[in-house]
gemmi code that builds the backbone of each chain (N, CA, C; Angstrom):
import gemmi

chains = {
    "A": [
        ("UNK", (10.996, 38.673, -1.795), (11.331, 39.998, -1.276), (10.245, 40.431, -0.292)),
        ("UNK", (10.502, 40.768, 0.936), (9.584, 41.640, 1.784), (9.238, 42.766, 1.305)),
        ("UNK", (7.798, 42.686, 1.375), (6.717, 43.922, 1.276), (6.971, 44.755, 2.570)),
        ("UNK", (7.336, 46.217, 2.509), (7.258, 47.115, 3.209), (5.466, 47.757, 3.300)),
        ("UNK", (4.894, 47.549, 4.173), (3.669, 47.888, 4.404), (3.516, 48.590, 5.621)),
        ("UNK", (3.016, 50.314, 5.092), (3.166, 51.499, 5.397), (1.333, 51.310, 5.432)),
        ("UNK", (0.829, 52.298, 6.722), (-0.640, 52.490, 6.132), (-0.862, 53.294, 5.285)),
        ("UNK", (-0.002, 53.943, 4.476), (-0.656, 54.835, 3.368), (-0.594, 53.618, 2.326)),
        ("UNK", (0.308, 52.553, 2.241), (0.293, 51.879, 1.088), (-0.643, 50.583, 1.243)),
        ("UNK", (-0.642, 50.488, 2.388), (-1.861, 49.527, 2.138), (-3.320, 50.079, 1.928)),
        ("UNK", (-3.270, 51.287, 2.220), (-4.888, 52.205, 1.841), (-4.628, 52.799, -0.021)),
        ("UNK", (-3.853, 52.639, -0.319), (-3.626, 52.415, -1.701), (-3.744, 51.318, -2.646)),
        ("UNK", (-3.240, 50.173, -1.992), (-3.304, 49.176, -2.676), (-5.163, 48.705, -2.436)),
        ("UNK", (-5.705, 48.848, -1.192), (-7.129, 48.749, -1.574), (-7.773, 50.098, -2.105)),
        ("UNK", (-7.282, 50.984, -2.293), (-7.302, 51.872, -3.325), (-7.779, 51.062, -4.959)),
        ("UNK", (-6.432, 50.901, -5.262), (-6.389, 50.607, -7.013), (-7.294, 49.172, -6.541)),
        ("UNK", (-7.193, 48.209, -5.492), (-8.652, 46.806, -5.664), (-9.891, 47.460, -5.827)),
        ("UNK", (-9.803, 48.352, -5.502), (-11.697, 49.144, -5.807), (-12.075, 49.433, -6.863)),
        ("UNK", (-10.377, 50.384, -7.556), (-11.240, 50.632, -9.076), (-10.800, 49.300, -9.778)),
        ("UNK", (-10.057, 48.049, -9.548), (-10.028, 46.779, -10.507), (-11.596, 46.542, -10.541)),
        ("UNK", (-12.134, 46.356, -9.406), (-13.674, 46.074, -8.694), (-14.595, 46.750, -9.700)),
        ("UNK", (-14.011, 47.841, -9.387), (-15.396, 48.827, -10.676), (-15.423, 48.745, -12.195)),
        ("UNK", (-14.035, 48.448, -12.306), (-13.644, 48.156, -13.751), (-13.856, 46.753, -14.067)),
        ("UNK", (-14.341, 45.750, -13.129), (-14.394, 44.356, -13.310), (-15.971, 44.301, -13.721)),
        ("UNK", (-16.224, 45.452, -12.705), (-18.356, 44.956, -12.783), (-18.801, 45.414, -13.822)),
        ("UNK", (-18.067, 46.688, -14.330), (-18.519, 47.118, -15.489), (-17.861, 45.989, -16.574)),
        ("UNK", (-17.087, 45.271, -16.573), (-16.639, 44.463, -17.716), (-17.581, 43.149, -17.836)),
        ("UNK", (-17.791, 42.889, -16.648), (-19.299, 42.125, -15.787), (-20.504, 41.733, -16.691)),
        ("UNK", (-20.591, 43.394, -16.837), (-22.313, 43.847, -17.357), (-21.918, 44.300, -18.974)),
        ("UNK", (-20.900, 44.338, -19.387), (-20.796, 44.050, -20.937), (-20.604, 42.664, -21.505)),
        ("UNK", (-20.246, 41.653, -20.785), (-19.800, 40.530, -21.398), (-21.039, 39.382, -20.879)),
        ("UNK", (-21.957, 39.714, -19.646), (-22.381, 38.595, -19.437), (-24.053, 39.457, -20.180)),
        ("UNK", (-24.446, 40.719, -20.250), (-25.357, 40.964, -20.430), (-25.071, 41.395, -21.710)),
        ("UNK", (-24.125, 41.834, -22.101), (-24.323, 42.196, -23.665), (-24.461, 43.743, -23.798)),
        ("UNK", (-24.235, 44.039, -22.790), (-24.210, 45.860, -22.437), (-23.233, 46.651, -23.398)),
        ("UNK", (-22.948, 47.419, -24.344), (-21.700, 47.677, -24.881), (-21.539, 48.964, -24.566)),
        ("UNK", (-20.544, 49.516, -23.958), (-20.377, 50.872, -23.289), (-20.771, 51.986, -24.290)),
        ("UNK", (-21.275, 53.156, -24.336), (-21.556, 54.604, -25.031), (-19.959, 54.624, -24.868)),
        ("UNK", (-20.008, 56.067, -25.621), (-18.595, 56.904, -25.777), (-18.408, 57.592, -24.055)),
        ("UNK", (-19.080, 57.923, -23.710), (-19.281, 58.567, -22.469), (-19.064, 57.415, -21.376)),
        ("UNK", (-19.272, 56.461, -20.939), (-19.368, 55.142, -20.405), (-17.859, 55.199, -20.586)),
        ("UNK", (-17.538, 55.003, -21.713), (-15.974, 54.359, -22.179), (-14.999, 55.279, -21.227)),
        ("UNK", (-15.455, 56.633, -21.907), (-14.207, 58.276, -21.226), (-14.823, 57.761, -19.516)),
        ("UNK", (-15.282, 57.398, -19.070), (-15.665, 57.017, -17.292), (-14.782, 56.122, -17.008)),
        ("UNK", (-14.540, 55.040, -17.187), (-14.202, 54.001, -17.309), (-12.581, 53.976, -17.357)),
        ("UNK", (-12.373, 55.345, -18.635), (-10.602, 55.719, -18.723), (-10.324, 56.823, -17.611)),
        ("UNK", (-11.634, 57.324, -17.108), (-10.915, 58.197, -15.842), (-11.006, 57.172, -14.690)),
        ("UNK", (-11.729, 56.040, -14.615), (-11.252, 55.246, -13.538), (-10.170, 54.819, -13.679)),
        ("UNK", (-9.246, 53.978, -15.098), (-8.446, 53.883, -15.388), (-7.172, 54.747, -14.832)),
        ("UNK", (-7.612, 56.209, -15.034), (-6.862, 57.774, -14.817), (-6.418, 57.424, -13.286)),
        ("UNK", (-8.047, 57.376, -12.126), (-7.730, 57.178, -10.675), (-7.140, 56.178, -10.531)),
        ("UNK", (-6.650, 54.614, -10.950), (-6.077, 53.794, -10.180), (-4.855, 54.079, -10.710)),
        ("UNK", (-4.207, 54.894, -11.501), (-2.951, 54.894, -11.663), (-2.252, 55.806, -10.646)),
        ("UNK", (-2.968, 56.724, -10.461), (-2.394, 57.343, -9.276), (-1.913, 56.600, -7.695)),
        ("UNK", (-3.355, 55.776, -7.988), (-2.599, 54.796, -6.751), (-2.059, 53.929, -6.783)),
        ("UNK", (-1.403, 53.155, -8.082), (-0.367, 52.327, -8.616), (0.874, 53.018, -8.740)),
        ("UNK", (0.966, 54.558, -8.877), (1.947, 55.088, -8.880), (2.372, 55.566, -7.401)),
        ("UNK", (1.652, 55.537, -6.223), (2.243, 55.496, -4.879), (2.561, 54.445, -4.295)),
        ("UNK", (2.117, 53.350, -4.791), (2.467, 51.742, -4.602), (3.723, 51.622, -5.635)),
        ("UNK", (4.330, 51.773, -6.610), (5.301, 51.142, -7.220), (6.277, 52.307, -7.642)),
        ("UNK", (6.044, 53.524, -7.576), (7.271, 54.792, -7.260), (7.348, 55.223, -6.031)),
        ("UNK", (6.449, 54.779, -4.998), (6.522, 55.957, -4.070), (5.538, 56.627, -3.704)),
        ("UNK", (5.229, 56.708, -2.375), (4.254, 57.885, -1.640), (4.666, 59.311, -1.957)),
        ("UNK", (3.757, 60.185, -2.629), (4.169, 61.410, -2.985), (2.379, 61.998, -2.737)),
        ("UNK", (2.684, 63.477, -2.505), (1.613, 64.599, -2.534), (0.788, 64.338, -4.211)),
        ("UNK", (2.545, 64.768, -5.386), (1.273, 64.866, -6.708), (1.056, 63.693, -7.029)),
        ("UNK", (1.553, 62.187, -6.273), (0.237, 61.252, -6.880), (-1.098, 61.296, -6.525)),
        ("UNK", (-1.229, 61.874, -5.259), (-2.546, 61.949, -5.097), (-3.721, 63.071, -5.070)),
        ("UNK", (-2.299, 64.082, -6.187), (-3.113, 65.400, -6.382), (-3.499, 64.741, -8.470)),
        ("UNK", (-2.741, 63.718, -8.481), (-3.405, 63.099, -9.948), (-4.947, 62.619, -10.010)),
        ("UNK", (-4.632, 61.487, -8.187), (-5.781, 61.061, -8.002), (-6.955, 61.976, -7.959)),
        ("UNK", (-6.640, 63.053, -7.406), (-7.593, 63.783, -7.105), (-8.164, 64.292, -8.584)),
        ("UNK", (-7.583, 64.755, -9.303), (-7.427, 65.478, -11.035), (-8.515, 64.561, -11.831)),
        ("UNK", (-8.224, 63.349, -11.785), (-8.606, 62.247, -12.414), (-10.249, 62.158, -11.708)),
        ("UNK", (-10.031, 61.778, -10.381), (-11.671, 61.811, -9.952), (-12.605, 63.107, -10.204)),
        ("UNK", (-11.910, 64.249, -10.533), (-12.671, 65.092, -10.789), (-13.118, 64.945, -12.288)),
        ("UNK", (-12.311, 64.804, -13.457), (-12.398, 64.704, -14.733), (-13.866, 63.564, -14.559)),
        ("UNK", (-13.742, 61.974, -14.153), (-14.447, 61.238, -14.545), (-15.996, 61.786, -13.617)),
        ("UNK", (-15.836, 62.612, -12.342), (-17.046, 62.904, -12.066), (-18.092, 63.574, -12.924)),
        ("UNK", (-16.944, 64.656, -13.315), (-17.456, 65.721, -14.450), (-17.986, 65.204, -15.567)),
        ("UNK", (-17.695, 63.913, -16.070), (-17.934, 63.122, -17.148), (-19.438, 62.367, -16.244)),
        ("UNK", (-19.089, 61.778, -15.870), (-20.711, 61.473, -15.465), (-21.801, 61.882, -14.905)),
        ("UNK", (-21.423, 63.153, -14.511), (-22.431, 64.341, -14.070), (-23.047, 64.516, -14.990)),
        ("UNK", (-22.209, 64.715, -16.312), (-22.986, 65.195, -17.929), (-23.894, 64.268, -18.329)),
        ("UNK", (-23.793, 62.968, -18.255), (-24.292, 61.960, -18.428), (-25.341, 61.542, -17.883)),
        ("UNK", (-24.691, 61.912, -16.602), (-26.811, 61.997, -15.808), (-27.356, 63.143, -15.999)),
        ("UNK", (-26.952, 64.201, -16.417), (-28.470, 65.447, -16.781), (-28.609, 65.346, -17.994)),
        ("UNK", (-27.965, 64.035, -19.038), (-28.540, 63.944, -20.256), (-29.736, 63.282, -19.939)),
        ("UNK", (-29.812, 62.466, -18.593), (-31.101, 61.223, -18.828), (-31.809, 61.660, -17.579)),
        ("UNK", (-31.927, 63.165, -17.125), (-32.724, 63.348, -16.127), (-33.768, 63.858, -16.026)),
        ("UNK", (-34.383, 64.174, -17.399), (-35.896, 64.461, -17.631), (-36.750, 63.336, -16.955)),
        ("UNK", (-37.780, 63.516, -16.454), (-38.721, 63.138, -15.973), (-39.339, 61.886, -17.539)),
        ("UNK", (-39.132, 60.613, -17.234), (-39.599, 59.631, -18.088), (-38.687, 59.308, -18.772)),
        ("UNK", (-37.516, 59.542, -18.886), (-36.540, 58.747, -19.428), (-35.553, 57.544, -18.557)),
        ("UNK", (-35.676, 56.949, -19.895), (-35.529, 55.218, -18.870), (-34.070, 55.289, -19.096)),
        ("UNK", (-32.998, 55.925, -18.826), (-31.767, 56.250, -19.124), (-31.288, 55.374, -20.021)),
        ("UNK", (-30.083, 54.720, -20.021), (-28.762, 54.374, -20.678), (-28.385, 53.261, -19.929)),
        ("UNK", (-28.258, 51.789, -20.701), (-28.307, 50.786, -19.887), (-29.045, 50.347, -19.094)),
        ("UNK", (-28.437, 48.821, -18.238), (-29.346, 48.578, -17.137), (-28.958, 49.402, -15.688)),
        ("UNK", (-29.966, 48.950, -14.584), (-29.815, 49.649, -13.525), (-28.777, 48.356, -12.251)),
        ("UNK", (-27.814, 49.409, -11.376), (-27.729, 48.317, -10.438), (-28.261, 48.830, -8.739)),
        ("UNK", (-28.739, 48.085, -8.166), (-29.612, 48.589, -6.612), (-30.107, 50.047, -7.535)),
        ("UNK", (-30.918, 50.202, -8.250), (-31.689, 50.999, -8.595), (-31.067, 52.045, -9.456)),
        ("UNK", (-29.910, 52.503, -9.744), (-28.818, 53.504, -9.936), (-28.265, 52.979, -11.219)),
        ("UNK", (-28.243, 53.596, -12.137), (-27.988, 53.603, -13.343), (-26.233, 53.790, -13.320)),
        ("UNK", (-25.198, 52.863, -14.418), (-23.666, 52.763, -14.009), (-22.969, 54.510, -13.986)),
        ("UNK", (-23.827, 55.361, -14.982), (-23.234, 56.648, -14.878), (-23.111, 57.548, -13.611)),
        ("UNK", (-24.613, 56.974, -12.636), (-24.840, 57.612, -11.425), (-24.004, 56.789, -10.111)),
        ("UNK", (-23.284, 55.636, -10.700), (-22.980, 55.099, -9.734), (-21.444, 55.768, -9.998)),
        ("UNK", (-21.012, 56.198, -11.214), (-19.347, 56.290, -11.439), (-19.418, 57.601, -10.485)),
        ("UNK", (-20.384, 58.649, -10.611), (-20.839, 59.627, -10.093), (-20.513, 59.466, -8.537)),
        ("UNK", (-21.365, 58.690, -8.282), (-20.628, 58.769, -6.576), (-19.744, 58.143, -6.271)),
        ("UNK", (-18.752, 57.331, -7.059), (-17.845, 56.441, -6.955), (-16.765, 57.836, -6.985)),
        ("UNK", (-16.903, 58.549, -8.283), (-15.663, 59.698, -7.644), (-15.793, 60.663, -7.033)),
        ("UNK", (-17.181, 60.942, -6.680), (-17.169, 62.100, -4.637), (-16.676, 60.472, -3.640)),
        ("UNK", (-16.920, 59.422, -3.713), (-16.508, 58.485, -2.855), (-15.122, 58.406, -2.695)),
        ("UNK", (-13.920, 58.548, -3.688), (-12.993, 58.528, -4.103), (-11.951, 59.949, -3.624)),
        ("UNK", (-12.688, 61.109, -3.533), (-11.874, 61.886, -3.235), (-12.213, 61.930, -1.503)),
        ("UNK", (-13.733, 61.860, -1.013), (-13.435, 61.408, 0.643), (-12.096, 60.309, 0.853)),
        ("UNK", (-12.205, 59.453, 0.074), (-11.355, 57.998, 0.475), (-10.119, 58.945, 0.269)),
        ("UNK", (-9.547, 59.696, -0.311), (-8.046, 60.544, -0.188), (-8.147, 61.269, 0.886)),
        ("UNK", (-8.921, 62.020, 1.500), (-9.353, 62.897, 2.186), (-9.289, 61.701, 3.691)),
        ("UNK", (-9.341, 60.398, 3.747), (-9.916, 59.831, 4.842), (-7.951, 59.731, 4.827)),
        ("UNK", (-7.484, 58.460, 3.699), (-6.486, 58.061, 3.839), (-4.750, 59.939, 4.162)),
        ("UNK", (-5.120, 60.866, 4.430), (-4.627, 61.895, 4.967), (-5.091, 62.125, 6.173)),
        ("UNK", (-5.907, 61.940, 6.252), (-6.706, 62.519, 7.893), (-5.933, 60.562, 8.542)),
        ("UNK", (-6.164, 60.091, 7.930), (-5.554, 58.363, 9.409), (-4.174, 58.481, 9.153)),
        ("UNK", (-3.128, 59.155, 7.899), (-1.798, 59.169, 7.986), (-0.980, 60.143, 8.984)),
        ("UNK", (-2.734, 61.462, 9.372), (-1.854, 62.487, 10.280), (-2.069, 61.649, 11.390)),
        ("UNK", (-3.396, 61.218, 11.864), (-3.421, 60.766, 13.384), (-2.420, 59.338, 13.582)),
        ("UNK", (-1.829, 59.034, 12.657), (-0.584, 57.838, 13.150), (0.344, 58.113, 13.250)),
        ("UNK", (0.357, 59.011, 12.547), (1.670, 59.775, 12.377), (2.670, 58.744, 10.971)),
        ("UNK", (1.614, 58.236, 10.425), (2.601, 57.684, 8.717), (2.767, 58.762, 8.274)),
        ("UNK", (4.458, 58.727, 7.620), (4.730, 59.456, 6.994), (4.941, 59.373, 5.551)),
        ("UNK", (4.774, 59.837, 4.635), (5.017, 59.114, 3.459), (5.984, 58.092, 2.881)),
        ("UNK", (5.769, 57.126, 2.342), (7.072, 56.108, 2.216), (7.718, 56.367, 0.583)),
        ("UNK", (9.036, 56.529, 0.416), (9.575, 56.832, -1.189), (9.390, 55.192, -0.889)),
        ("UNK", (9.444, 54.202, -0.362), (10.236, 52.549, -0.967), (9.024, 52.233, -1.445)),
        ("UNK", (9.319, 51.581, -2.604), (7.916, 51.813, -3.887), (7.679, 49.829, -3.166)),
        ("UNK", (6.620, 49.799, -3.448), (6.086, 48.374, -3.209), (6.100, 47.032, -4.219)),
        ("UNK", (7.220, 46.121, -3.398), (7.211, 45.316, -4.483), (7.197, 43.935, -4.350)),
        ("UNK", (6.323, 43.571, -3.146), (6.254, 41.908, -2.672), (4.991, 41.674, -3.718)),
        ("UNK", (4.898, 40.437, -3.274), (3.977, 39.525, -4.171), (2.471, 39.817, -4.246)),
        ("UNK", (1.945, 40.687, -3.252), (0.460, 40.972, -2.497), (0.227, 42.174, -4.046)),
        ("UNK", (1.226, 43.325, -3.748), (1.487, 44.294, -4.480), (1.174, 43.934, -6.192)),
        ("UNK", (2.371, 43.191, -6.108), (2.595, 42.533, -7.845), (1.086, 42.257, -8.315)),
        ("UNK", (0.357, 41.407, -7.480), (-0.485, 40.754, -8.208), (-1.907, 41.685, -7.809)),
        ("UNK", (-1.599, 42.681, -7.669), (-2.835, 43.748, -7.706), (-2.443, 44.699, -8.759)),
        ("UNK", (-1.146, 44.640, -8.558), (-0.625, 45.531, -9.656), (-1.007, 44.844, -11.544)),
        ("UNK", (-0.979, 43.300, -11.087), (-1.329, 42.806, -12.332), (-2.575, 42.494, -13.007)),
        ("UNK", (-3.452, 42.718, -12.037), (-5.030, 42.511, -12.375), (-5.136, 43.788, -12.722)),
        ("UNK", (-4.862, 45.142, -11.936), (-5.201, 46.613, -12.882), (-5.000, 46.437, -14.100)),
        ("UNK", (-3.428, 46.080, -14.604), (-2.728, 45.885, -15.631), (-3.507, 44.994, -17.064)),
        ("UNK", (-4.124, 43.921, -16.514), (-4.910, 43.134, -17.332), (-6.090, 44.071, -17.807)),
        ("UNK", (-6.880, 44.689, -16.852), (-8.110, 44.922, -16.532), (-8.185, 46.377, -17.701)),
        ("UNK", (-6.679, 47.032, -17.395), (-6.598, 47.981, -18.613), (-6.582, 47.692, -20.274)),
        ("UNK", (-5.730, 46.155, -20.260), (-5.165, 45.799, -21.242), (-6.294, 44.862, -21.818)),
        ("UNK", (-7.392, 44.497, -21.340), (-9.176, 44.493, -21.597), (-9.915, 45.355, -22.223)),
        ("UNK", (-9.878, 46.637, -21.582), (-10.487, 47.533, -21.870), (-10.161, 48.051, -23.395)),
        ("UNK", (-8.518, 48.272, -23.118), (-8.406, 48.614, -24.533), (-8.666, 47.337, -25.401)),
        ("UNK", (-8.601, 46.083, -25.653), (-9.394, 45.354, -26.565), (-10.230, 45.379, -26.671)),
        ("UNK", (-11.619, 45.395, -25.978), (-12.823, 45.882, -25.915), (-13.042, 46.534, -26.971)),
        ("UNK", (-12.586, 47.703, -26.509), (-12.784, 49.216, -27.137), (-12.403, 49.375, -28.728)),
        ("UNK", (-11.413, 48.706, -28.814), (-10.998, 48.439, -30.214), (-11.898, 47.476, -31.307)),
        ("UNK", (-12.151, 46.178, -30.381), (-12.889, 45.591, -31.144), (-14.776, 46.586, -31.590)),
        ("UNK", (-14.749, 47.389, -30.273), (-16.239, 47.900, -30.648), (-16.354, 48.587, -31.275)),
        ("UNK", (-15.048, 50.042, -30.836), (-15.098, 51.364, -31.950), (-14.236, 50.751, -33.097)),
        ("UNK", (-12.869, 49.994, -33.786), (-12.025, 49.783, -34.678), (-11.431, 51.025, -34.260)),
        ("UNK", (-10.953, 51.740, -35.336), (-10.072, 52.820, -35.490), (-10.576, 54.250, -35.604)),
        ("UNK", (-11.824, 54.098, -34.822), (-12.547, 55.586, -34.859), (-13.216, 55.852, -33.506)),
        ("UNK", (-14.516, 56.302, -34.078), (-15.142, 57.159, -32.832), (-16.423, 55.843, -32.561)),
        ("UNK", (-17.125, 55.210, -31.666), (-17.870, 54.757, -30.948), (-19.427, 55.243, -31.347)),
        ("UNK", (-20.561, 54.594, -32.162), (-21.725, 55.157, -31.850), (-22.082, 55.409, -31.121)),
        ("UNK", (-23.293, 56.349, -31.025), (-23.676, 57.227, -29.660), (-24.485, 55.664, -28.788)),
        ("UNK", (-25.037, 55.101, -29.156), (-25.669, 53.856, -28.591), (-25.418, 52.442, -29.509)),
        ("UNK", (-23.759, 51.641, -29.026), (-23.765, 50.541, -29.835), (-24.707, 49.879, -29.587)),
        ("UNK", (-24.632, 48.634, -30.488), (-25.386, 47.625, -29.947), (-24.800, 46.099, -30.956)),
        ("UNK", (-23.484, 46.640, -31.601), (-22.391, 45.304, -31.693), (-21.566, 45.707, -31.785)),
        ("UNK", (-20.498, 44.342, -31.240), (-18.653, 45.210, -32.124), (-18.623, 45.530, -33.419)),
        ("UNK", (-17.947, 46.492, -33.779), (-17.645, 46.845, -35.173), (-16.643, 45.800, -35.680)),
        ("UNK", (-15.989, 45.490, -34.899), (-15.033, 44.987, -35.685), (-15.305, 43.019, -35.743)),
        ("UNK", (-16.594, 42.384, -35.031), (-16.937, 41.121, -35.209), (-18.471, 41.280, -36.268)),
        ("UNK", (-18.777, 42.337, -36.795), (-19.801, 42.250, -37.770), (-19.248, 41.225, -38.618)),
    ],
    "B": [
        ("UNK", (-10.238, 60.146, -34.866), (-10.609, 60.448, -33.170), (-10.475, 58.781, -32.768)),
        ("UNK", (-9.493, 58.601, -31.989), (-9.403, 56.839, -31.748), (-9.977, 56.593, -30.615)),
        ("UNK", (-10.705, 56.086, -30.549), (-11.425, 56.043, -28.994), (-11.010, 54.766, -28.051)),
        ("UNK", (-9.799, 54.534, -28.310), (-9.489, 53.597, -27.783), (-7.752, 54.075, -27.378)),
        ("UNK", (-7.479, 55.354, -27.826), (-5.947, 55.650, -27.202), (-6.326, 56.041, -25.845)),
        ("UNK", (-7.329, 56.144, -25.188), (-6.962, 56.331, -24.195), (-6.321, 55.289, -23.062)),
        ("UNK", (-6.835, 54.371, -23.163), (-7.188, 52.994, -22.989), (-4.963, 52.648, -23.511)),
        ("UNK", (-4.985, 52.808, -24.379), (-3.843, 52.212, -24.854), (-2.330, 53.338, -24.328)),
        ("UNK", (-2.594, 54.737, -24.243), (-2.018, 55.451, -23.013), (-2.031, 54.730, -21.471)),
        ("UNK", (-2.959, 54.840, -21.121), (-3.081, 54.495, -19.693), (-2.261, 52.675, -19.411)),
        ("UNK", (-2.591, 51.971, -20.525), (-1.058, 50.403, -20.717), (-0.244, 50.897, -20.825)),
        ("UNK", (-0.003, 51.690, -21.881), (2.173, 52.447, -21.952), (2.302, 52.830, -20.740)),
        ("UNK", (1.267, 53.487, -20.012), (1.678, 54.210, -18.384), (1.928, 52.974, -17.428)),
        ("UNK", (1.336, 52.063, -17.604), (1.360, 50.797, -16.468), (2.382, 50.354, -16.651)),
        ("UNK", (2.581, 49.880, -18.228), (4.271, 49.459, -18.513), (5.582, 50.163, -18.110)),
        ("UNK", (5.246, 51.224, -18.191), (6.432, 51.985, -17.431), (6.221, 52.323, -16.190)),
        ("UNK", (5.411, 52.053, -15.581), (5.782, 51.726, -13.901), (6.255, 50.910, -13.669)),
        ("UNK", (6.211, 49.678, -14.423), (6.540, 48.210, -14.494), (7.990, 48.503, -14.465)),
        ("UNK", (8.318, 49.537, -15.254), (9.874, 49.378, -15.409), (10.622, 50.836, -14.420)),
        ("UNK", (9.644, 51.019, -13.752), (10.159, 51.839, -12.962), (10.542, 53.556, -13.444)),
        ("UNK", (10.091, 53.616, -14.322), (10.319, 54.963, -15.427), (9.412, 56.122, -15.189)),
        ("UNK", (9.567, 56.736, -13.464), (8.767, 57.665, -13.149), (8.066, 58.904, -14.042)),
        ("UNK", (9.553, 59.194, -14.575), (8.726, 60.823, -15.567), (8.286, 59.790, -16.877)),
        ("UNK", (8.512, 58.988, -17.594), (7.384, 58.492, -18.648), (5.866, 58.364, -17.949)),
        ("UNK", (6.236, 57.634, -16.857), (4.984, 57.206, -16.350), (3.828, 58.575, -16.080)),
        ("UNK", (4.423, 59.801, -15.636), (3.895, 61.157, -15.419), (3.158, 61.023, -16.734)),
        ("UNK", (3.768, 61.040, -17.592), (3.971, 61.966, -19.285), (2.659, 61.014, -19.740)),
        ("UNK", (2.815, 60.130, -19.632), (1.438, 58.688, -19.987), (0.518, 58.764, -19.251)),
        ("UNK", (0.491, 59.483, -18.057), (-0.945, 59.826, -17.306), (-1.621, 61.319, -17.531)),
        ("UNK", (-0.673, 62.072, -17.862), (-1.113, 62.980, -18.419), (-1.607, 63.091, -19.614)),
        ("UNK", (-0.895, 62.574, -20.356), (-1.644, 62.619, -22.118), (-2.958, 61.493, -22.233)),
        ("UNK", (-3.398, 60.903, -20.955), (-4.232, 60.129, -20.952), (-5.725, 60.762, -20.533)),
        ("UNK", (-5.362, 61.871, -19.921), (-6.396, 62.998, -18.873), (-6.516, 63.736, -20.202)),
        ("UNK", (-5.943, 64.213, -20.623), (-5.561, 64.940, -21.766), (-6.768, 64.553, -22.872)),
        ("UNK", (-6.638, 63.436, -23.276), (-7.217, 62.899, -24.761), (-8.650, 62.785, -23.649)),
        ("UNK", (-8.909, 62.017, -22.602), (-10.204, 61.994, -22.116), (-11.289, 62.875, -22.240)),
        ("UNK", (-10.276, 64.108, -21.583), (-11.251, 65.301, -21.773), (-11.122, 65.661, -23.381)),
        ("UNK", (-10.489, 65.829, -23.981), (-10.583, 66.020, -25.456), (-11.811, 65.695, -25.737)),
        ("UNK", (-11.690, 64.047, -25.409), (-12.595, 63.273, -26.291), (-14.368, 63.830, -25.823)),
        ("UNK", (-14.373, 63.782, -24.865), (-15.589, 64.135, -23.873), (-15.841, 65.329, -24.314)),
        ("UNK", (-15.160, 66.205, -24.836), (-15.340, 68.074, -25.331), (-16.297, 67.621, -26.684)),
        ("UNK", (-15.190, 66.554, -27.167), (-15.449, 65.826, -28.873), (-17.500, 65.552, -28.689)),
        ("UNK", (-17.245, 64.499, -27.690), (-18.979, 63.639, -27.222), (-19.757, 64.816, -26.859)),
        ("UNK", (-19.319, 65.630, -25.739), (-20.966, 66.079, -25.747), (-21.113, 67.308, -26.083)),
        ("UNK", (-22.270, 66.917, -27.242), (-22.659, 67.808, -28.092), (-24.054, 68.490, -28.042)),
        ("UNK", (-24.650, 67.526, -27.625), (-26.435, 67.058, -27.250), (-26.253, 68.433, -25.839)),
        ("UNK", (-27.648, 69.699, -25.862), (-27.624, 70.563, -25.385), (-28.264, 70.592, -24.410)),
        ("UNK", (-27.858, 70.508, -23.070), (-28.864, 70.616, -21.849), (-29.711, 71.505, -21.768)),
        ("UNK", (-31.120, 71.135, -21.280), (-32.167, 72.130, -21.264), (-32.060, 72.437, -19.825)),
        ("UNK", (-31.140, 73.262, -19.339), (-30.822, 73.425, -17.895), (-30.959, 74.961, -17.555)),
        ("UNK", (-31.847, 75.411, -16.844), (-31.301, 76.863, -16.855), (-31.116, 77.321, -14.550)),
        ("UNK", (-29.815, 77.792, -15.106), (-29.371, 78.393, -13.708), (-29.858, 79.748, -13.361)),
    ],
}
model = gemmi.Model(1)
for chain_id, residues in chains.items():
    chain = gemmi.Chain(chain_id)
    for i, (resn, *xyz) in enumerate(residues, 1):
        res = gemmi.Residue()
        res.name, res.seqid = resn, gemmi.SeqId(i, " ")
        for name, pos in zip(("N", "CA", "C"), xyz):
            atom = gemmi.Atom()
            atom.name, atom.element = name, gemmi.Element(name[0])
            atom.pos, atom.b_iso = gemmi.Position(*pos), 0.0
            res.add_atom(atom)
        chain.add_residue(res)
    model.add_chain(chain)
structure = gemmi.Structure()
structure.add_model(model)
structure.setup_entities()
């Protein structure tokens, strides 16, 4: 089947590759370093989750305003979540939470990942007026699509094993440091 | 407090895009924002020494 490729949908589909990307590095730095996400880490992680659905939902229903007033909803929730997270560790001498990457601790990076995230909506409206794209309803469904659509899909369906194996059927210590459920 | 429905919302939501099921798919992104912030109201408890 031919992929209809609109520039709003291809600035979507590298949309949701960014947060697979963010959701990959963070899966990255738990599995090769042994990192096991906080409760706070985790709720980041499900509002990135939150932002790529919005742009899976303009790729496979349709270009619409409230998917990307979700997107927008969602990047605010997970900013707000890691804002908290960095003025827990912003006293002067605290060696925060986890390791660091290019110097930036993962909470400060989710941090600018969703002010990065709502420019990137803000950019992909400002290049749809000057082309004059108009929104597309024909939801996206060639092979390019599918298989971005299926790495989010995995990448979610990870997370929640993860999460299960670490918390089981409850709440997450404030600082793991094994799965609960491979003790 | 399951700290892992969120995670397992946000798959029911993917699955029903999969099947093309716009208002589930709404209903599964919402109750997913939903429990996040819940949960996050739930986590932070620990009191900032912040004064504005």
């Amino acid at each position: 089947m031919s992929e209809q490729r609109t520039l709003g949908a291809i600035l979507n589909m590298l949309g949701l590759l960014g947060i697979s990307l963010v959701l990959a590095v963070a899966f990255f730095y738990q599995l090769a370093l042994g990192e096991l996400p906080c409760p706070l880490c985790l709720l980041q992680r499900a509002g990135f989750i939150a932002i790529g659905m919005g742009f899976l939902f303009n790729m496979r229903l349709g270009e619409r305003p409230s998917h990307y007033a979700m997107i927008l909803i969602a990047s605010l929730v997970t900013g707000f979540i890691s804002m908290r997270q960095v003025s827990l560790h912003l006293a002067p001498g605290d060696p925060g939470y986890g390791s660091a990457l290019l110097g930036l601790h993962f909470y400060t990076w989710a941090l600018i990942a969703a002010v990065g995230i709502v420019c990137y909506v803000a950019l992909i409206f400002v290049l749809k007026d000057v082309t004059g794209d108009c929104d597309s309803a024909v939801p996206m469904r060639g092979p390019t699509s599918s298989a971005v659509f299926a790495i989010f899909a995995l990448l979610v369906a990870a997370n929640l094993l993860s999460t299960v194996l670490e918390c089981g059927a409850g709440q997450c210590d404030d600082n793991p440091v094994r799965y609960l459920l491979l003790r | 407090m399951y700290m892992f429905l969120p995670f397992l919302l946000a798959l029911a939501g993917c699955a029903s895009v999969g099947r093309s099921r716009a208002g589930l798919s709404y209903a599964l992104w919402s109750a997913t924002i939903a429990v996040t912030v819940a949960w996050f109201f739930h986590h932070a408890t620990d009191p900032l020494k912040f004064s504005f």
